[in-house]
N, C-alpha and C positions, 0 to 999 in steps of 0.2 A: 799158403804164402809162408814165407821163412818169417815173415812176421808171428807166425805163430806158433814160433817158440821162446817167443819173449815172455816173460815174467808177467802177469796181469798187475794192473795197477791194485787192485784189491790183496794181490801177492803182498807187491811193495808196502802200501800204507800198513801191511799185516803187519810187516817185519820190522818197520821203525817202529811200529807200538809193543814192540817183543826187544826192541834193544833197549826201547828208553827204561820200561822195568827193569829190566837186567842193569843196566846203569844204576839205576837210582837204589840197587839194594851194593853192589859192588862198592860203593859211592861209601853208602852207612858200615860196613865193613872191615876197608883199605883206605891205602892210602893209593889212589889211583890220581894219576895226573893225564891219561886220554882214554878216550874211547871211539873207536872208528870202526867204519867197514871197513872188509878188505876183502881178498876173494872175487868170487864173479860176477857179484853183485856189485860190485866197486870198478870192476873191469867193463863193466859194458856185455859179459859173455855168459850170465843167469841164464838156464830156461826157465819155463813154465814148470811148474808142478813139481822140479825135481832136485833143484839147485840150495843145496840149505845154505842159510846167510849164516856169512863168517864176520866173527866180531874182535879185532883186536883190544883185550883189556892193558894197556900202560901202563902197570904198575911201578912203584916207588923203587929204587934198585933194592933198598935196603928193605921191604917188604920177600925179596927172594933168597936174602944172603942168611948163612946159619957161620957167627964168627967173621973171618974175613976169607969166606968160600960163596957159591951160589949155593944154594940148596940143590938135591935131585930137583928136576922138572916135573916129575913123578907126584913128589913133595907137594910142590905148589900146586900142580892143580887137584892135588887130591882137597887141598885146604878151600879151592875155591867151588869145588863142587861140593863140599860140604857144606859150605855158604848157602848156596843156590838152591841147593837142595831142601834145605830149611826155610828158607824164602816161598819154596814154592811146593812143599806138602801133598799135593796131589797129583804132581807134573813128574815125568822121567826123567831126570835128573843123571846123565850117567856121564861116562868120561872113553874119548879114543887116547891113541898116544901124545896126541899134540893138541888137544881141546876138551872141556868141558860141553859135551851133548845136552842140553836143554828140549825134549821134543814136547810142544805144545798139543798134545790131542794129535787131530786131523790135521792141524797146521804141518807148516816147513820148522824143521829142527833147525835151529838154534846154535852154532858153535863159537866157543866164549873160549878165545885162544891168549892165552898171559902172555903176553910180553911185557921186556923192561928194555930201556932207550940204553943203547952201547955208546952213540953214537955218532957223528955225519960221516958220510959215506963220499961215497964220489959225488961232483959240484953237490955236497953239501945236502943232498937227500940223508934225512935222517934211518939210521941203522938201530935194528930191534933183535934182542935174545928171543927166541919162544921155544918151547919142547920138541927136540929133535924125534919125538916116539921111542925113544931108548934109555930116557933117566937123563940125558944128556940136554944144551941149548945148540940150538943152531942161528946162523943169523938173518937177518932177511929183510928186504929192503922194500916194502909194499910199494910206496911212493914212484919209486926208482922203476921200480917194474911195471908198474902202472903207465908211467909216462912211455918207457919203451913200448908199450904194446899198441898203445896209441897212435906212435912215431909210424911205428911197424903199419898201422891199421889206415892211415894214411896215404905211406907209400902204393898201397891195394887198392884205393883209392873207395877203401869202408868196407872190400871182401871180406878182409879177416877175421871180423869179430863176427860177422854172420856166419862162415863155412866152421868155424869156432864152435858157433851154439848148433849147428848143424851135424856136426861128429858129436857133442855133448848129447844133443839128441839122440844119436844113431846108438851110443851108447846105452841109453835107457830104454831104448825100444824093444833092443836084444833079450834072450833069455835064455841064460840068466843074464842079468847086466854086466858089461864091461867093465873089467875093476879098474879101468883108466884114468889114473890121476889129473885133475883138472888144470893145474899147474904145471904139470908137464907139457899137455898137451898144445897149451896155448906157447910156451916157451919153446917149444919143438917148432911148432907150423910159423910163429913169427921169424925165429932164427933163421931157417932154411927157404926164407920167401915164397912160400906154395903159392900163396895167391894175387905176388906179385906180375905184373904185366896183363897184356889183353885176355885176357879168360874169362870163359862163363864159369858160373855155378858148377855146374857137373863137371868141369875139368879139375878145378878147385878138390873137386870131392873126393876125383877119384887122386889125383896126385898125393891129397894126405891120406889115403887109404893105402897107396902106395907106400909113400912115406913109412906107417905107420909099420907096416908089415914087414917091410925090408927090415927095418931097426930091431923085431923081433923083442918089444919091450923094454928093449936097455934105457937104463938112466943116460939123462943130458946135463954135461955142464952147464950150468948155468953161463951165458952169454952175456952177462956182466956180471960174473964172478963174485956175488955176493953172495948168494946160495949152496953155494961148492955142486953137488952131484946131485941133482932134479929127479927121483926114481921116478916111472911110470907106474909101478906098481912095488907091491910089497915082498910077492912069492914067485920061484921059479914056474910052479903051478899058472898063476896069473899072468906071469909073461908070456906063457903059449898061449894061453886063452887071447889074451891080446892079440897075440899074430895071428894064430887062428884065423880069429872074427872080423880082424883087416884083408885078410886074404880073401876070405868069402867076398866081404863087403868091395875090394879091391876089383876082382872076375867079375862081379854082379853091375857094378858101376860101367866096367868098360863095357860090358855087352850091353845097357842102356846109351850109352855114347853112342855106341855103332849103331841102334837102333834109330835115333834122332836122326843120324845123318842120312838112312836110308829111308827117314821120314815116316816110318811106322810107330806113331805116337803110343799105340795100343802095349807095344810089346817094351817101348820104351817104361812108360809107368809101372808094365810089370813087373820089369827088372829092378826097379826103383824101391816100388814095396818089399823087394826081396831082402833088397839091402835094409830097408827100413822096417822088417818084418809086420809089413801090414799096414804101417802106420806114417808111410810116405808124403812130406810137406811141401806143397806145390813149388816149385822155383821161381813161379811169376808177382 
């Protein structure tokens, strides 16, 4: 069932007991004024087992500025991972370009992303600085985007955010994994309405498989211009791998379609686990 690539509730109750520490040391610390999910545990588009919870920290403007500058993003979260890190003594404690890595053991990591409020935004969704991964802030409008994807998830009439955790999936199936930016991805397939109108699942599938492969990687404007340039990935390396693994996944889909229609169930799932390398989640 596509149900089961949702998040187990054992997942969930995991991860608010890993914010609220992280809270309560950040708290003793800063001067923090929010703290929230955000990401695809916030969006409704988590899977199981793979998805790490993203946590926007709110910090005070004046906690990031040195004089009347922002500091490097580099800066702050070197200072919050060294927080963190002392807090938690026997934990991995590391840092990407745009967050602070917390990995609990065998648990879901952790990502503790600073932000500081710019903002209201369009009607008035509040706007946030966080580390663009280059020393720099970029801006980003979680709230805003949130609601859009919902809008979007509606019009599909509740496709999207399922065919969503279903590419999220297909990605972690693969091997090596897809370096597919999650944020892209969902801003890609809502923009371009793949899985608006009458369609099943597997048209769904393969259209963003389509999608995905045609575009050969490239970054997306963002579609309410809050975000400026969405990359799906980081490297020109990575962008083939993307196309690539859509092109496969693309061929392998539609010979499953054609399979369905000629009512050869057998050859249909074969095709399926291809694409899913082995680990194919039922459509029903």
């Amino acid at each position: 069932m596509i149900a089961k690539t949702a998040p187990s509730d054992v997942e969930v109750n995991r991860a608010k007991m890993h914010a609220t520490t992280i809270r309560t040391r950040l708290l003793k610390s800063f001067s923090l004024k929010g703290f929230r999910f955000i990401g695809s545990h916030s969006r409704e588009t988590a899977i199981r087992a793979h998805s790490d919870l993203d946590l926007l920290a709110i910090f005070a403007r004046d906690e990031a500025r040195w004089g009347d500058r922002l500091k490097s993003s580099y800066t702050f979260i070197n200072a919050i991972r060294n927080d963190l890190a002392e807090r938690y003594p026997h934990t991995d404690v590391g840092r990407d370009g745009q967050a602070v890595v917390v990995n609990f053991g065998g648990d879901q990591s952790v990502d503790v992303v600073p932000g500081i409020f710019w903002g209201p935004g369009p009607n008035n969704y509040p706007i946030y600085l966080i580390p663009d991964g280059s020393g720099d802030w970029l801006q980003t409008g979680p709230d805003r985007h949130s609601k859009y994807l919902t809008d979007e998830n509606e019009k599909s009439t509740g496709k999207l955010k399922r065919v969503i955790r279903l590419i999220k999936y297909w990605r972690e199936c693969r091997s090596p994994r897809i370096p597919l930016s999650s944020f892209h991805l969902e801003l890609l397939l809502a923009s371009e309405g793949v899985c608006v109108g009458v369609k099943s699942y597997p048209v769904c599938l393969f259209d963003a498989f389509y999608l995905i492969a045609n575009r050969q990687g490239r970054g997306l404007r963002d579609p309410l211009g809050i975000a400026g340039i969405v990359q799906a990935t980081g490297s020109d390396s990575q962008r083939n791998q993307i196309a690539n693994a859509a092109e496969y996944a693309r061929d392998h889909a539609w010979s499953a379609i054609l399979a369905t229609q000629k009512k050869d169930i057998h050859e249909a799932i074969r095709q399926w686990n291809i694409v899913f390398n082995g680990e194919f989640p039922s459509f029903r």
